[in-house]
PLY file of the C-alpha trace (Angstrom):
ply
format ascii 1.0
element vertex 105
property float x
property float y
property float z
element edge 104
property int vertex1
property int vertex2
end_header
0.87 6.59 8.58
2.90 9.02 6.54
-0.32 11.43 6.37
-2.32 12.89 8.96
-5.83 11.10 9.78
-9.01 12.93 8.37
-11.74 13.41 10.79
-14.54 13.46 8.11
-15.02 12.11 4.86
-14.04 9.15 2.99
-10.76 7.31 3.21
-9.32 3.80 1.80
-7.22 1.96 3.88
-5.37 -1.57 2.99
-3.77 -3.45 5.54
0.07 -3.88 5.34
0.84 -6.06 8.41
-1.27 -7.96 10.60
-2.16 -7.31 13.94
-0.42 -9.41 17.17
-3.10 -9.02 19.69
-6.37 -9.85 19.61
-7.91 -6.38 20.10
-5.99 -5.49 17.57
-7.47 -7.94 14.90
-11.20 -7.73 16.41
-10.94 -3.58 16.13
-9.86 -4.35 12.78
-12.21 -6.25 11.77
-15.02 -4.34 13.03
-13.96 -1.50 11.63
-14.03 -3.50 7.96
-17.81 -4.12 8.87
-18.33 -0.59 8.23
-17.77 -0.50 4.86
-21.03 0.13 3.23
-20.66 -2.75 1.11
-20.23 -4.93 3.48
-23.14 -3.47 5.23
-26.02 -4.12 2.55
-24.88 -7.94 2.17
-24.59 -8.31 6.16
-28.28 -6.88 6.14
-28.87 -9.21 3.67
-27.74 -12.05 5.37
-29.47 -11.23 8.73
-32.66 -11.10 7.02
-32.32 -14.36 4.88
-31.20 -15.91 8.91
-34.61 -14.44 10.15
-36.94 -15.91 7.72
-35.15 -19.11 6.79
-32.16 -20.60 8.72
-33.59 -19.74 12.11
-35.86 -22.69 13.34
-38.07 -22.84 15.74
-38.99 -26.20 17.27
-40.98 -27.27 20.76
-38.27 -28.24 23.08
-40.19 -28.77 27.08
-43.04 -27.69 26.02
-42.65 -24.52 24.63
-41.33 -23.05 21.21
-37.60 -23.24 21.12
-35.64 -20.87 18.44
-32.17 -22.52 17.23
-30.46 -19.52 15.39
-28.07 -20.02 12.62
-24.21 -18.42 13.25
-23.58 -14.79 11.54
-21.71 -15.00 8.39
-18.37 -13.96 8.47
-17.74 -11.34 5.48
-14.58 -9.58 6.02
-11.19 -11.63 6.41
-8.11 -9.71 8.37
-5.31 -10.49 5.91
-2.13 -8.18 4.60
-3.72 -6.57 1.23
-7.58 -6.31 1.82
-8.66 -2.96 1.90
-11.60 -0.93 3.35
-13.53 2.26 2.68
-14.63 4.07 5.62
-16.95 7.49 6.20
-14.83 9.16 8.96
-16.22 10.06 12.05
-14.31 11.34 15.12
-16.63 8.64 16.86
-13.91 6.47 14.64
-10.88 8.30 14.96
-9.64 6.85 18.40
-10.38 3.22 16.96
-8.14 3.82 13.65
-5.55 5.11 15.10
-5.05 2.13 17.83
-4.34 0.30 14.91
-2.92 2.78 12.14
0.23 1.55 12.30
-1.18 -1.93 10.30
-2.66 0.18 7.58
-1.95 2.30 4.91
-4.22 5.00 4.10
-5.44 6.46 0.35
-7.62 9.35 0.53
0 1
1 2
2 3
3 4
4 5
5 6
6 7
7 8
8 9
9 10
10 11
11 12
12 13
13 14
14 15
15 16
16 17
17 18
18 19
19 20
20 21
21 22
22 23
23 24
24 25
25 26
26 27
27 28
28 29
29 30
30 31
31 32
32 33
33 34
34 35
35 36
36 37
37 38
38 39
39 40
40 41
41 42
42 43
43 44
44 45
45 46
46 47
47 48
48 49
49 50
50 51
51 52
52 53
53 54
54 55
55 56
56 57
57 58
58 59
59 60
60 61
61 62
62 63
63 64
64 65
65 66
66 67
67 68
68 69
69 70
70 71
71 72
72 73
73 74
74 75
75 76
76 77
77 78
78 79
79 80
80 81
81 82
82 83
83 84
84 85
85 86
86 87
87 88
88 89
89 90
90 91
91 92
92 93
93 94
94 95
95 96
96 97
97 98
98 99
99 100
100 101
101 102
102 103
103 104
């Protein structure tokens, strides 16, 4: 990145190449989580799982509870972008992988 990374407050970032390793891709894609957005529909989610996908059936004599699999939100692909809060609990995570983003402030 052209620009030098912000340790506070709130910057855009779209991704412009993707990742080769795994780490890569999974520390971008957490990362993506963090986007507030994303966050109220992921809480969302997790409480529509509680109360109605997870069921709960006896299985050897005892209550069993089947959960349901997380939603997947965010997709890793070249043009999606993100808005994060900068922390410099984040800054060591964005820049493993700054050279697959672009940044807008």
């Amino acid at each position: 990145m052209a620009n030098a990374l912000p340790t506070t407050g709130k910057v855009t970032f779209t991704i412009t190449q993707l990742p080769r390793t795994e780490g890569g891709r999974k520390t971008l894609e957490r990362l993506m989580r963090l986007n507030p957005r994303t966050q109220r529909m992921l809480t969302k989610l997790a409480k529509n799982r509680v109360t109605n996908l997870n069921e709960r059936r006896p299985r050897a004599g005892r209550m069993w509870l089947t959960r349901a699999r997380v939603t997947r939100l965010v997709r890793v692909a070249v043009g999606e972008s993100f808005t994060l809060t900068m922390t410099p609990q984040l800054l060591p995570d964005v820049k493993s992988i700054e050279k697959y983003l672009s940044q807008k402030k």
